[in-house]
PyMOL commands that place a pseudoatom at each C-alpha (Angstrom):
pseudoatom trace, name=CA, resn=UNK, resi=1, chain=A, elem=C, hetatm=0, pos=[135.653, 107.809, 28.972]
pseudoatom trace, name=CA, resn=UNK, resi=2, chain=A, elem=C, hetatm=0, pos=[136.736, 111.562, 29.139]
pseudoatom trace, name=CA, resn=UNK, resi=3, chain=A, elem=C, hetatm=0, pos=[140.364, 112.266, 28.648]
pseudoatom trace, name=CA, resn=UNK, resi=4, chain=A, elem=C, hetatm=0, pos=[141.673, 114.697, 30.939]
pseudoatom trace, name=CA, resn=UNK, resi=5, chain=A, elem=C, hetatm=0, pos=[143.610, 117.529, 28.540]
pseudoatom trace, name=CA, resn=UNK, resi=6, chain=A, elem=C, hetatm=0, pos=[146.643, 119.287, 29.910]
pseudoatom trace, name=CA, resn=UNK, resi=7, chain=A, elem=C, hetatm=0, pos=[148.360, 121.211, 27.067]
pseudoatom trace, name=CA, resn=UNK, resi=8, chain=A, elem=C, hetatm=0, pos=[151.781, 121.313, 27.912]
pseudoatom trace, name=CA, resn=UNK, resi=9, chain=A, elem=C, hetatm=0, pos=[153.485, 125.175, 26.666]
pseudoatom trace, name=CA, resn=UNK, resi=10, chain=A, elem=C, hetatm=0, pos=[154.333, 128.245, 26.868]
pseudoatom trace, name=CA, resn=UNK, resi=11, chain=A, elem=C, hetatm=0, pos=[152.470, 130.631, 24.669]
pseudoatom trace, name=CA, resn=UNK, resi=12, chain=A, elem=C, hetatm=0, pos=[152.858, 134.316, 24.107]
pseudoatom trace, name=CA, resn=UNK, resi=13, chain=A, elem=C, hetatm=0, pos=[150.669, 137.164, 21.601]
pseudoatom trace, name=CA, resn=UNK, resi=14, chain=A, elem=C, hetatm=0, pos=[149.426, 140.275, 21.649]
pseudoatom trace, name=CA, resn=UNK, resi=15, chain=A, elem=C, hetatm=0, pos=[145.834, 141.677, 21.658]
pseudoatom trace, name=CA, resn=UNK, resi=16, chain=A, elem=C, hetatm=0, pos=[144.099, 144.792, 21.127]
pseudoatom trace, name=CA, resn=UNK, resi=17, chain=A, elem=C, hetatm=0, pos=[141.921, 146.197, 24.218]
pseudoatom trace, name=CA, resn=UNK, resi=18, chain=A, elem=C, hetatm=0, pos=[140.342, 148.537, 22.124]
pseudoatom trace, name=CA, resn=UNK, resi=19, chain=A, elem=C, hetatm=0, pos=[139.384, 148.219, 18.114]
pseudoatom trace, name=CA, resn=UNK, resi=20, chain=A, elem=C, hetatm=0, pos=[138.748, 151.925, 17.561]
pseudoatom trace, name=CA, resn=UNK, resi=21, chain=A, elem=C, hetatm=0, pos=[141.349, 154.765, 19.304]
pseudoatom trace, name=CA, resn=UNK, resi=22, chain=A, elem=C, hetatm=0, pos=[140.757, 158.487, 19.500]
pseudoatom trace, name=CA, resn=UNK, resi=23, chain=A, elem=C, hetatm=0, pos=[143.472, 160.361, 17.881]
pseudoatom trace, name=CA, resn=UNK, resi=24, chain=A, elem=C, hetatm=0, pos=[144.736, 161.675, 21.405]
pseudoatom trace, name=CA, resn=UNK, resi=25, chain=A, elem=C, hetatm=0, pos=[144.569, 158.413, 23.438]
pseudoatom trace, name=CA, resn=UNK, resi=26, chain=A, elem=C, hetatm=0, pos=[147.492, 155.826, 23.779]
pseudoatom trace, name=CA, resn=UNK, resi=27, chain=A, elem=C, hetatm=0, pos=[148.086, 153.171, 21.329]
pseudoatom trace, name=CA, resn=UNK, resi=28, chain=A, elem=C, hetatm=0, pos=[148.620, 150.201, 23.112]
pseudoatom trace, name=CA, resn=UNK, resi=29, chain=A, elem=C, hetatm=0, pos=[148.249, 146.546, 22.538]
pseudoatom trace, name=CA, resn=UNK, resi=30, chain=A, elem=C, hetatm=0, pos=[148.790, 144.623, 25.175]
pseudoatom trace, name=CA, resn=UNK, resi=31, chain=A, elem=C, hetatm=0, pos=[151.437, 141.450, 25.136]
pseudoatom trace, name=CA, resn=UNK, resi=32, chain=A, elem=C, hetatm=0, pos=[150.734, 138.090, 27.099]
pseudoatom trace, name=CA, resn=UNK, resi=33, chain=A, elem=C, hetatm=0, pos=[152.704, 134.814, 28.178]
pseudoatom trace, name=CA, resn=UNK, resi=34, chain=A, elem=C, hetatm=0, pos=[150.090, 132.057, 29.509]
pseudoatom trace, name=CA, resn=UNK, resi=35, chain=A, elem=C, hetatm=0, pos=[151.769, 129.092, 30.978]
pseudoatom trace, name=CA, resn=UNK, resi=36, chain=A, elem=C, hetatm=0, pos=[149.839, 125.936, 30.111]
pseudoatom trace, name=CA, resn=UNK, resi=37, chain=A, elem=C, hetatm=0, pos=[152.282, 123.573, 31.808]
pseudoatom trace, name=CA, resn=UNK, resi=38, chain=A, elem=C, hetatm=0, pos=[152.316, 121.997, 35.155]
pseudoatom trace, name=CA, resn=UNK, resi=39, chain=A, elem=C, hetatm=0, pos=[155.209, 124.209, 36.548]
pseudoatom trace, name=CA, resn=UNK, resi=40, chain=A, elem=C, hetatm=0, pos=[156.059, 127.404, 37.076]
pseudoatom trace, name=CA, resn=UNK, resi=41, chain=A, elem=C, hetatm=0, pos=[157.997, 129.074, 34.611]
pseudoatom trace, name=CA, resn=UNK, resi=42, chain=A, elem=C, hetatm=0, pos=[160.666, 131.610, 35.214]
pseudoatom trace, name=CA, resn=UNK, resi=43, chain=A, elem=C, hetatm=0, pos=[161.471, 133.848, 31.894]
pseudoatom trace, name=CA, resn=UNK, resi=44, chain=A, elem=C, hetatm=0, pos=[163.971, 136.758, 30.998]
pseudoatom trace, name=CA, resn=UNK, resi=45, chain=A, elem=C, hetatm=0, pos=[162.011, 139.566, 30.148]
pseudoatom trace, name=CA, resn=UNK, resi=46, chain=A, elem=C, hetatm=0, pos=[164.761, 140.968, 27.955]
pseudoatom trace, name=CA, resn=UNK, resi=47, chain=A, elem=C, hetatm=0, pos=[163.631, 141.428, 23.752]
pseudoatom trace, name=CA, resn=UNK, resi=48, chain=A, elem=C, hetatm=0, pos=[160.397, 140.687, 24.932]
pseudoatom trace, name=CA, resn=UNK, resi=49, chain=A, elem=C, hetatm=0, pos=[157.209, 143.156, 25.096]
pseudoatom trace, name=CA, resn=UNK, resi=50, chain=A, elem=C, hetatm=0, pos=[157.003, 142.550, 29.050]
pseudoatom trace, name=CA, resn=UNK, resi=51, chain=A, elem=C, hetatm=0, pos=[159.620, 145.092, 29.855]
pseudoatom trace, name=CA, resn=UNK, resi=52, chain=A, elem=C, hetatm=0, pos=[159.244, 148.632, 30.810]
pseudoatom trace, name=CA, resn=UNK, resi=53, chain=A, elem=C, hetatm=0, pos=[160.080, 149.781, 26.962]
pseudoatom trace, name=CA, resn=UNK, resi=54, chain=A, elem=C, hetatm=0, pos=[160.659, 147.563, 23.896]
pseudoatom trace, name=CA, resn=UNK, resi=55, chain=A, elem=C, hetatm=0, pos=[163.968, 146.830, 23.484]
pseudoatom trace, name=CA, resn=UNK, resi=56, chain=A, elem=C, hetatm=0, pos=[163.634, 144.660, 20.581]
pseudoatom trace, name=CA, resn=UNK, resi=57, chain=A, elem=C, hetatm=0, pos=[161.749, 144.679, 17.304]
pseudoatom trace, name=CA, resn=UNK, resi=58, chain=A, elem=C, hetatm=0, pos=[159.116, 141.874, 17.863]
pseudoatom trace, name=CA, resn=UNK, resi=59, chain=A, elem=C, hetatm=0, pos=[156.358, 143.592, 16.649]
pseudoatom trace, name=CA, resn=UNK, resi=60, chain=A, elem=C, hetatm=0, pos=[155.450, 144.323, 13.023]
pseudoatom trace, name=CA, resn=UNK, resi=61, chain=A, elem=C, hetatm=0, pos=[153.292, 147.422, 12.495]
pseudoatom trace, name=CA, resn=UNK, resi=62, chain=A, elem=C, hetatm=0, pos=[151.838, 148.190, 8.858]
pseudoatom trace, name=CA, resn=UNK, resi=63, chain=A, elem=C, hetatm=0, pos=[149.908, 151.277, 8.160]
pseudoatom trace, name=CA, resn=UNK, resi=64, chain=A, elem=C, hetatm=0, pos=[148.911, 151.835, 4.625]
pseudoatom trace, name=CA, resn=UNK, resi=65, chain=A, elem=C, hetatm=0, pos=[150.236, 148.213, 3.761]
pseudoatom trace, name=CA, resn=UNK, resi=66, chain=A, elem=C, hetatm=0, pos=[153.945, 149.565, 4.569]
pseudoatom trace, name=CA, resn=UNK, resi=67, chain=A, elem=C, hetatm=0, pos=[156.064, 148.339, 7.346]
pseudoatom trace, name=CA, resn=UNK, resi=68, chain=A, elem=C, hetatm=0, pos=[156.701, 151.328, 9.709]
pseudoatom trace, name=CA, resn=UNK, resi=69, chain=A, elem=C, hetatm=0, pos=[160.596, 151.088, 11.225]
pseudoatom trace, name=CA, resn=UNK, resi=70, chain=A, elem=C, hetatm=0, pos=[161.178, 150.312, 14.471]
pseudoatom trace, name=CA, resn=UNK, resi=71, chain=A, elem=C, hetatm=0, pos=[162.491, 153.447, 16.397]
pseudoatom trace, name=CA, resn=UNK, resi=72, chain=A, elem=C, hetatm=0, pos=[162.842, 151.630, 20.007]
pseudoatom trace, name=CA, resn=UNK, resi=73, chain=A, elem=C, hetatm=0, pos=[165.942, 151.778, 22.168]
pseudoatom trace, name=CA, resn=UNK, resi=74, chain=A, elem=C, hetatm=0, pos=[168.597, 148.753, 21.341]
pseudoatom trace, name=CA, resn=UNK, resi=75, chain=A, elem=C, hetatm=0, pos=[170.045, 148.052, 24.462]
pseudoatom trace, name=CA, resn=UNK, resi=76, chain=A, elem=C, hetatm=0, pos=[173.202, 146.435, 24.828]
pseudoatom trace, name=CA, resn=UNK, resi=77, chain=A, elem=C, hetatm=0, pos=[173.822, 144.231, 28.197]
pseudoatom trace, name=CA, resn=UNK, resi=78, chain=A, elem=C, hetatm=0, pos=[175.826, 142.111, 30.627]
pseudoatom trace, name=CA, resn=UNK, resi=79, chain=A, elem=C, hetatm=0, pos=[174.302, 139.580, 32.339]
pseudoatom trace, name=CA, resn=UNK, resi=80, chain=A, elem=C, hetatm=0, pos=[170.686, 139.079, 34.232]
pseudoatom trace, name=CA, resn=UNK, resi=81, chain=A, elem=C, hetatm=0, pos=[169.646, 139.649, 37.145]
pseudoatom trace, name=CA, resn=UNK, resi=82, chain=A, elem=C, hetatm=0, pos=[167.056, 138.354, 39.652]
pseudoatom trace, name=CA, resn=UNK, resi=83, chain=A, elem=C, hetatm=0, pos=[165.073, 141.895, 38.258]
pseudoatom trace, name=CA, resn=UNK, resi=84, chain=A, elem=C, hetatm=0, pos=[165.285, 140.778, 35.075]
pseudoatom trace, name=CA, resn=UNK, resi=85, chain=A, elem=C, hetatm=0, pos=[163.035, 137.718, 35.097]
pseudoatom trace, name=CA, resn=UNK, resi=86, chain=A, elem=C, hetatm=0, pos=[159.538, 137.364, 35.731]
pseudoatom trace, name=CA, resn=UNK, resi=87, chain=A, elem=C, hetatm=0, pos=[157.946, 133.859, 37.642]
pseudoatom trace, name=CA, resn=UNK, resi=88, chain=A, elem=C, hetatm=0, pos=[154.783, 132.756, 35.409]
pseudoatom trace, name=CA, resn=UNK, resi=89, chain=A, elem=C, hetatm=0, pos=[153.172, 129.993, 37.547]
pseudoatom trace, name=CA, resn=UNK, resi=90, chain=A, elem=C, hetatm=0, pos=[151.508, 127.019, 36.522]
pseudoatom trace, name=CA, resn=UNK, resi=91, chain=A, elem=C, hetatm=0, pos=[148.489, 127.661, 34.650]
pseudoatom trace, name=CA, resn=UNK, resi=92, chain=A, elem=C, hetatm=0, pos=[148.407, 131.449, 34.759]
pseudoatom trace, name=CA, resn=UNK, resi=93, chain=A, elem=C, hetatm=0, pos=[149.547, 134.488, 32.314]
pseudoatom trace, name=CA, resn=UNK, resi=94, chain=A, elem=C, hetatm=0, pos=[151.648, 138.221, 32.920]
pseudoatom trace, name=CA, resn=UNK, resi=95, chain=A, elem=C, hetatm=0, pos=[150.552, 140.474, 30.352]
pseudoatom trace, name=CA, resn=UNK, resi=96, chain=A, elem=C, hetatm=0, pos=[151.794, 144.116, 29.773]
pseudoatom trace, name=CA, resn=UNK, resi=97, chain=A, elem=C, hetatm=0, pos=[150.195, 146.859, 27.801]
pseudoatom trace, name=CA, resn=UNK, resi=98, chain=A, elem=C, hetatm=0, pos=[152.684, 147.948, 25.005]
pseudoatom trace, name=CA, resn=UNK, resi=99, chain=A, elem=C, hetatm=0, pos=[152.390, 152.013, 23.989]
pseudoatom trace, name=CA, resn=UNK, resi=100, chain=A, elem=C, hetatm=0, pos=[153.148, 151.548, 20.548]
pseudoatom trace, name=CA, resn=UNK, resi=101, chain=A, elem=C, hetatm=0, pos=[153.710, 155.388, 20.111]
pseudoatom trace, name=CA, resn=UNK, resi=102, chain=A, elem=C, hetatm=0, pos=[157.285, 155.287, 21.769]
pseudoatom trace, name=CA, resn=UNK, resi=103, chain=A, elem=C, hetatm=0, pos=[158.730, 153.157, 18.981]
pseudoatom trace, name=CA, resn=UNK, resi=104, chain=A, elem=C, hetatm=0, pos=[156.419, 153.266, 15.721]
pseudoatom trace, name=CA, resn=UNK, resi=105, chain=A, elem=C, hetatm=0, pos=[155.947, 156.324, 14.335]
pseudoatom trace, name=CA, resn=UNK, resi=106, chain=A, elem=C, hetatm=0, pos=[152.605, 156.532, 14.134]
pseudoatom trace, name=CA, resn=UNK, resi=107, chain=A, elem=C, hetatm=0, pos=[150.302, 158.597, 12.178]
pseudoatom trace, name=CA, resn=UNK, resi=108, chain=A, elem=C, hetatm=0, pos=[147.381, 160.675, 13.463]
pseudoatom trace, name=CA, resn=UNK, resi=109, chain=A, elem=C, hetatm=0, pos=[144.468, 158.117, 11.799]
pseudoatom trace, name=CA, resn=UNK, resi=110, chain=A, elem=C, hetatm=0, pos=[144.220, 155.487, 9.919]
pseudoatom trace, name=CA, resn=UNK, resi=111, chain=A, elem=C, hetatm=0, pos=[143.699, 151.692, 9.946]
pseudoatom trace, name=CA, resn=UNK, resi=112, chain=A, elem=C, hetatm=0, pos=[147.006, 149.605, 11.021]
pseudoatom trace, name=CA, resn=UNK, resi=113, chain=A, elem=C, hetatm=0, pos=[147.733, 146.140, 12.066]
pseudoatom trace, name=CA, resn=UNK, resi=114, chain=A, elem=C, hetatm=0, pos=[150.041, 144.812, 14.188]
pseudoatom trace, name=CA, resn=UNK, resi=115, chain=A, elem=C, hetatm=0, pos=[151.607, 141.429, 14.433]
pseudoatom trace, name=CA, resn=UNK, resi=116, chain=A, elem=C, hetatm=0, pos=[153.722, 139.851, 16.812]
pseudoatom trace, name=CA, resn=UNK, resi=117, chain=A, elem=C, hetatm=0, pos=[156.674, 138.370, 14.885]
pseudoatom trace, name=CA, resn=UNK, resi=118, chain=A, elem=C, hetatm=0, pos=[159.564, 137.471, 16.887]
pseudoatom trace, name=CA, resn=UNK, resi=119, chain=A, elem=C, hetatm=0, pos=[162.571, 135.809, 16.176]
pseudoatom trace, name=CA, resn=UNK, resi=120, chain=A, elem=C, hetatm=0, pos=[163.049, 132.245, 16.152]
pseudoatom trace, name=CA, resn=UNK, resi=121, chain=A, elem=C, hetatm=0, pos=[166.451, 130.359, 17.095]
pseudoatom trace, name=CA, resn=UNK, resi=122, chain=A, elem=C, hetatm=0, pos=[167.605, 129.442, 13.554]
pseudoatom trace, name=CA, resn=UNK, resi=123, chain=A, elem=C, hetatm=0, pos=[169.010, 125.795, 14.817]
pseudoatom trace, name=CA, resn=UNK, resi=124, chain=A, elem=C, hetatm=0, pos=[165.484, 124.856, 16.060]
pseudoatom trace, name=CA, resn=UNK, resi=125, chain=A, elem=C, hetatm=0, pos=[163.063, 126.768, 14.024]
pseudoatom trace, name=CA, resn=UNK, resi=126, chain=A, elem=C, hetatm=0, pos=[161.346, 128.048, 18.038]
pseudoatom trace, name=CA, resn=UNK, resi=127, chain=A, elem=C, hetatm=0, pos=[160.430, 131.216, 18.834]
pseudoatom trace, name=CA, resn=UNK, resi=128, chain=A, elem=C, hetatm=0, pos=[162.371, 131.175, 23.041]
pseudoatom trace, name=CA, resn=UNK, resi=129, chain=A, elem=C, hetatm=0, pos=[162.496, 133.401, 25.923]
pseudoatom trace, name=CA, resn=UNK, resi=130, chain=A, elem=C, hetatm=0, pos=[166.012, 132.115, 26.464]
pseudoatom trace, name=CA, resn=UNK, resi=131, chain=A, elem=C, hetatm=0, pos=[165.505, 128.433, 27.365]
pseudoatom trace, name=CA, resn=UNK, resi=132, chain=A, elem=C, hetatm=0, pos=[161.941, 128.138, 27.428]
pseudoatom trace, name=CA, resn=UNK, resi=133, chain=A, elem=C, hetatm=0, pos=[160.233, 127.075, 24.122]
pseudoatom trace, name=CA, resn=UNK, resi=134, chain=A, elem=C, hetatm=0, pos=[157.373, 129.762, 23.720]
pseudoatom trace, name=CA, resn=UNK, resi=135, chain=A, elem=C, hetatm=0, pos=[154.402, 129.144, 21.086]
pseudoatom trace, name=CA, resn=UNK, resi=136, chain=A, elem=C, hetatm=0, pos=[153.338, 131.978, 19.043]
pseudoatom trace, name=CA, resn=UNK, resi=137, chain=A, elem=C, hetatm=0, pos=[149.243, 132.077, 20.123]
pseudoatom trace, name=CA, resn=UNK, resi=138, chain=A, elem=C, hetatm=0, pos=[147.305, 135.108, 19.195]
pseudoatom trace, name=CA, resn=UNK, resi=139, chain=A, elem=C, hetatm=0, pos=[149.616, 137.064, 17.066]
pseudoatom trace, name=CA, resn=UNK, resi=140, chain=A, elem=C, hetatm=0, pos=[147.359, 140.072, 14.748]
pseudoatom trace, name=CA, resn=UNK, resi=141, chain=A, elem=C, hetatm=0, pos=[145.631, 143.000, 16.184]
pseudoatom trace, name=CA, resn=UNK, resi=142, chain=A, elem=C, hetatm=0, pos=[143.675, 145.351, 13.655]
pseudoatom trace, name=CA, resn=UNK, resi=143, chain=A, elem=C, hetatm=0, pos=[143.212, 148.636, 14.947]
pseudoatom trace, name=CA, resn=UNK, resi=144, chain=A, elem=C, hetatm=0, pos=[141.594, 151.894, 13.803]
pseudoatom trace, name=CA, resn=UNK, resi=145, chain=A, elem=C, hetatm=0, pos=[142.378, 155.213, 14.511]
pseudoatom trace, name=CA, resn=UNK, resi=146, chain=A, elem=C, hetatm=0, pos=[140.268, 157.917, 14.515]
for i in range(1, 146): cmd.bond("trace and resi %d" % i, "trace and resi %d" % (i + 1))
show_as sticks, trace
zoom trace
């Protein structure tokens, strides 16, 4: 008898298109939220990679086995708007490529990884996109620059 496997979350990481970059191209990673439920899912984009900039720390990059600072915008805010979510439906993903040069500062070569490291709501030890339980999936991307 087969059993018929639905997994039922929301899961969210980052990936690396490319391994190796040139020293003039973009360095991007690109950020993804797959809905593995039954039913669509409507998140706030807000702290999260799937916004036009980051607004949020939620990536650690390391070059040279240090921790470079996050230099992003901090955005303060009132409340949401119908702009300010995006609909993932049932058993598909949004990604969005993340240029990593507009809030690392990034050197001209080297080797660096990045990790996706949100926060997690202290009470519940989850990493949310404001009520939606999201699970941390593919979360390293190692990535050489030439």
């Amino acid at each position: 008898m087969t059993k018929n496997h639905q997994t039922s979350s929301v899961s969210a990481g980052i990936r690396a298109e490319t391994l190796t970059i040139g020293r003039d191209e973009s360095f991007e990673v690109t950020f993804f939220v797959q809905n593995n439920t039954a039913e669509d899912v409507r998140l706030l984009i807000w702290n999260t990679p799937l916004e036009d900039w980051l607004s949020a720390d939620v990536l650690t990059v390391m070059y040279d086995g240090n921790r470079l600072a996050y230099q992003g915008r901090k955005v303060k805010r009132g409340s949401p708007s119908d702009k300010d979510y995006v609909l993932v439906k049932a058993g598909d993903s949004v990604e969005k490529r993340v240029d990593l040069g507009n809030s690392y500062p990034l050197a001209p070569s080297g080797d660096y990884v990045v990790l996706f490291t949100p926060s997690v709501d202290t009470a519940t030890g989850n990493y949310q996109i404001e009520d939606q339980v999201v699970e941390v999936a593919e979360s390293v991307a190692i990535i050489t620059r030439q």
